[in-house]
OpenMM code with the backbone's topology and positions (N, CA, C; nanometers):
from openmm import Vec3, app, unit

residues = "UNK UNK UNK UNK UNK UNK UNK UNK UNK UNK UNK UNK UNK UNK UNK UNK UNK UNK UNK UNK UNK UNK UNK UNK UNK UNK UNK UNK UNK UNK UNK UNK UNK UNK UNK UNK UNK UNK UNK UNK UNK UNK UNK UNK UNK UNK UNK UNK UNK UNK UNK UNK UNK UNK UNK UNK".split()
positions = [
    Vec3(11.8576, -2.5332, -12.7406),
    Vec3(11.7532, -2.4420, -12.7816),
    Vec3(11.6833, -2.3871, -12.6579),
    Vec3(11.6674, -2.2723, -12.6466),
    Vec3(11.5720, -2.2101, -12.5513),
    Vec3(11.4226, -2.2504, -12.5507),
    Vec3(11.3788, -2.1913, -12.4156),
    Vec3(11.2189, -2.2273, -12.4395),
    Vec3(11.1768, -2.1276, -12.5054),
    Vec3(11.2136, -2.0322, -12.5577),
    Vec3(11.1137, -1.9252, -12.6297),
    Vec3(11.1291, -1.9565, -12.8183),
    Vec3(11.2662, -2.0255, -12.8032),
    Vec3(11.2887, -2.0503, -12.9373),
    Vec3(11.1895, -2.2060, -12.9661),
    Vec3(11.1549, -2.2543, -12.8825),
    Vec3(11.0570, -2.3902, -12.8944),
    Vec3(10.9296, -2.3013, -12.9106),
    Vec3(10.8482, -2.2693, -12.8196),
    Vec3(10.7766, -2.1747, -12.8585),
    Vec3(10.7528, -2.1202, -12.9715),
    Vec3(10.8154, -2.0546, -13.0564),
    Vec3(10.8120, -2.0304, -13.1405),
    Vec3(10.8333, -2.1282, -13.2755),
    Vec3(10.9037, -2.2162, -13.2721),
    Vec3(10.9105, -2.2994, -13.3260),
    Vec3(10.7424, -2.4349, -13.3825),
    Vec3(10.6881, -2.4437, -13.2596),
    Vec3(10.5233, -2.4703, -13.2172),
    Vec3(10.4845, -2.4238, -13.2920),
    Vec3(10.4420, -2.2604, -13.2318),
    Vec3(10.3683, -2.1748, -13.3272),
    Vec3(10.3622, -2.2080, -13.4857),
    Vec3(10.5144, -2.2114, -13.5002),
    Vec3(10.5118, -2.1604, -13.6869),
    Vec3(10.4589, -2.3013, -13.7141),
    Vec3(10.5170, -2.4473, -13.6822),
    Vec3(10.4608, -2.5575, -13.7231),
    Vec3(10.2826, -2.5448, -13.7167),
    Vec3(10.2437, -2.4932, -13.6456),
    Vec3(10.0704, -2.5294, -13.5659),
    Vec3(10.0075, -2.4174, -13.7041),
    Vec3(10.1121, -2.2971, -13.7213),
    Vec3(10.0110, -2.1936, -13.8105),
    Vec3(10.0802, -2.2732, -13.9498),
    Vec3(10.0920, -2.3465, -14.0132),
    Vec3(10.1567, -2.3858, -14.1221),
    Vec3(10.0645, -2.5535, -14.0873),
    Vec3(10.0297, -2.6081, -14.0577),
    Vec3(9.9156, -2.7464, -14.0475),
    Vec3(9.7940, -2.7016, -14.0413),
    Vec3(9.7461, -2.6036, -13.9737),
    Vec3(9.6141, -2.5139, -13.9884),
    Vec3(9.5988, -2.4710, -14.0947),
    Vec3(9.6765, -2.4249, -14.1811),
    Vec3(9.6589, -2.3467, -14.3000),
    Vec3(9.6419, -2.4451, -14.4020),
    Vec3(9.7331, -2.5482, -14.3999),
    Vec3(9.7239, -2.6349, -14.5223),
    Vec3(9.6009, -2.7204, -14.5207),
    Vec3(9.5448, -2.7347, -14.4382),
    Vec3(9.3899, -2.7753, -14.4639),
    Vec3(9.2555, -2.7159, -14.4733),
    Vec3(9.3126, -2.6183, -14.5391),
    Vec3(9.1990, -2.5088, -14.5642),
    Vec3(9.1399, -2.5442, -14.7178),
    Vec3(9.0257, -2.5352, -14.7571),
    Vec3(8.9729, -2.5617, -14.8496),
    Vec3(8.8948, -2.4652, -14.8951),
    Vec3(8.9111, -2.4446, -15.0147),
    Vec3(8.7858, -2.3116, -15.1267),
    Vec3(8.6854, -2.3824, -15.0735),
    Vec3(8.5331, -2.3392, -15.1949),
    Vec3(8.4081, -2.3659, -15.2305),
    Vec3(8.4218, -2.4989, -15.2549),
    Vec3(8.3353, -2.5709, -15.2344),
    Vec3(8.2785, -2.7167, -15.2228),
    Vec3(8.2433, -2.7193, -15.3888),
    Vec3(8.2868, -2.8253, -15.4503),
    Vec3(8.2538, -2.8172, -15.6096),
    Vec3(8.0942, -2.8481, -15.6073),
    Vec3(8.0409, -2.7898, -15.6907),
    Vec3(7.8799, -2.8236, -15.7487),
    Vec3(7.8925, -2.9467, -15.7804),
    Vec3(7.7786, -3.0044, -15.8036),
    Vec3(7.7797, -3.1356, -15.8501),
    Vec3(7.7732, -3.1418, -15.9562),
    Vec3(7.7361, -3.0662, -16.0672),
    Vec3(7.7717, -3.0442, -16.2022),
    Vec3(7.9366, -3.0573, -16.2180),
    Vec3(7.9946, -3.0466, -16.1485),
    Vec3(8.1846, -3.0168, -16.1611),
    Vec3(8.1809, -3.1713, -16.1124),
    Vec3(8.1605, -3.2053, -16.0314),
    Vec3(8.1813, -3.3672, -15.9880),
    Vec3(8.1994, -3.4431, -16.0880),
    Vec3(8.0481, -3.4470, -16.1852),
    Vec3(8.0324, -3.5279, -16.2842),
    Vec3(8.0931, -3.5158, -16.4202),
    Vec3(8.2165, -3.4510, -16.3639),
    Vec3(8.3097, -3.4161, -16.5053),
    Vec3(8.4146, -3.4950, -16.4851),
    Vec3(8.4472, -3.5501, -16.3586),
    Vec3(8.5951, -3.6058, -16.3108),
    Vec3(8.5918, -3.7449, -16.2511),
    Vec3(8.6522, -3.8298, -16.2966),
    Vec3(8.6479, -3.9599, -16.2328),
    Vec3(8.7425, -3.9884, -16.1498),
    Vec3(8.7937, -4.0603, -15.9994),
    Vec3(8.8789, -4.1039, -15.9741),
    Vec3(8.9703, -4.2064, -15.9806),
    Vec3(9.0404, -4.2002, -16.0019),
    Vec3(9.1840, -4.3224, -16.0590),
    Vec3(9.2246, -4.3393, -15.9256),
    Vec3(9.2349, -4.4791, -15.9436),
    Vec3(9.3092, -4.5714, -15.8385),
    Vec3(9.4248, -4.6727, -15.9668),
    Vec3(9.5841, -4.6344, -15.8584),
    Vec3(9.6727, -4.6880, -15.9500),
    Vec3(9.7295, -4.7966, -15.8698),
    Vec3(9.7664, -4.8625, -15.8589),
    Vec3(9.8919, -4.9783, -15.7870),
    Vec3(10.0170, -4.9620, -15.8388),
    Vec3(10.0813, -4.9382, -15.8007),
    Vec3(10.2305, -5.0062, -15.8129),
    Vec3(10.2614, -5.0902, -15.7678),
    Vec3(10.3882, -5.1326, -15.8590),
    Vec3(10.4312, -5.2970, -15.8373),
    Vec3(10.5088, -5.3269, -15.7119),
    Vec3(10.5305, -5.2121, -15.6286),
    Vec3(10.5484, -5.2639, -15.4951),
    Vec3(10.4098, -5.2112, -15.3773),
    Vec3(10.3031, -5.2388, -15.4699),
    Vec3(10.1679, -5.2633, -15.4048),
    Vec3(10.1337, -5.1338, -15.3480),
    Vec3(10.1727, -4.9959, -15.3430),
    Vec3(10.1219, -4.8684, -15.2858),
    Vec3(10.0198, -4.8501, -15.3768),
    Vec3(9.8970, -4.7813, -15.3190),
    Vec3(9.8208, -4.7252, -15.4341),
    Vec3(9.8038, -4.5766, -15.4306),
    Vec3(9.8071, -4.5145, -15.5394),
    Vec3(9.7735, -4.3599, -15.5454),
    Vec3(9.6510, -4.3410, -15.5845),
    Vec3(9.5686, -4.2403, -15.5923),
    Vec3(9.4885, -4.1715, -15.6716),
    Vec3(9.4988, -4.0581, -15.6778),
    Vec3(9.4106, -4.0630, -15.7902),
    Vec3(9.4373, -3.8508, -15.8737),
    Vec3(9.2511, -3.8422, -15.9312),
    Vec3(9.2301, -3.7471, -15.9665),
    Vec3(9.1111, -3.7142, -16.0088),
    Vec3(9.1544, -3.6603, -16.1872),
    Vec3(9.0936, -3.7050, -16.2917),
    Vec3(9.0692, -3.7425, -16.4617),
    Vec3(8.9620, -3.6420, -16.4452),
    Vec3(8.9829, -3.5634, -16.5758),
    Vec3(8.8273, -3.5542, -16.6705),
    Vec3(8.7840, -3.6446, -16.7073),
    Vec3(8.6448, -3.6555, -16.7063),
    Vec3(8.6206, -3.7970, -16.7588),
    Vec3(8.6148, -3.8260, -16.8984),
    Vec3(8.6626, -3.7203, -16.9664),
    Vec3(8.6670, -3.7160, -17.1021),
    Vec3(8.8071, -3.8022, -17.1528),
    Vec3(8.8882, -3.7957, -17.0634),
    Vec3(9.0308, -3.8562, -17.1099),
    Vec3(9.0128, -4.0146, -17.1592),
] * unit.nanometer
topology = app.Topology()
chain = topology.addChain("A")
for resn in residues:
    res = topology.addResidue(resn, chain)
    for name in ("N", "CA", "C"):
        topology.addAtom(name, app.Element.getBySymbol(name[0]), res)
């Protein structure tokens, strides 16, 4: 690989990790108190979470 093709290669990785941590509006706290967080285990001990209505 060339150095311009590394270069470029950088770039697209660096503008594609910058981007994916971009975030909208910050929820109100009225929206908060609609959603609970779940914590799951699996049986080979990883845990996930996800965010519920809390209506479920």
């Amino acid at each position: 690989m060339t150095p311009a093709r590394h270069i470029v290669l950088f770039l697209c990785v660096l503008l594609v990790s910058c981007s994916a941590t971009r975030y909208g509006a910050a929820p109100t706290s009225e929206e908060l108190t609609r959603y609970v967080l779940v914590l799951e285990e699996s049986p080979g001990g990883q845990v996930t979470e996800h965010w519920r209505h809390a209506e479920e």
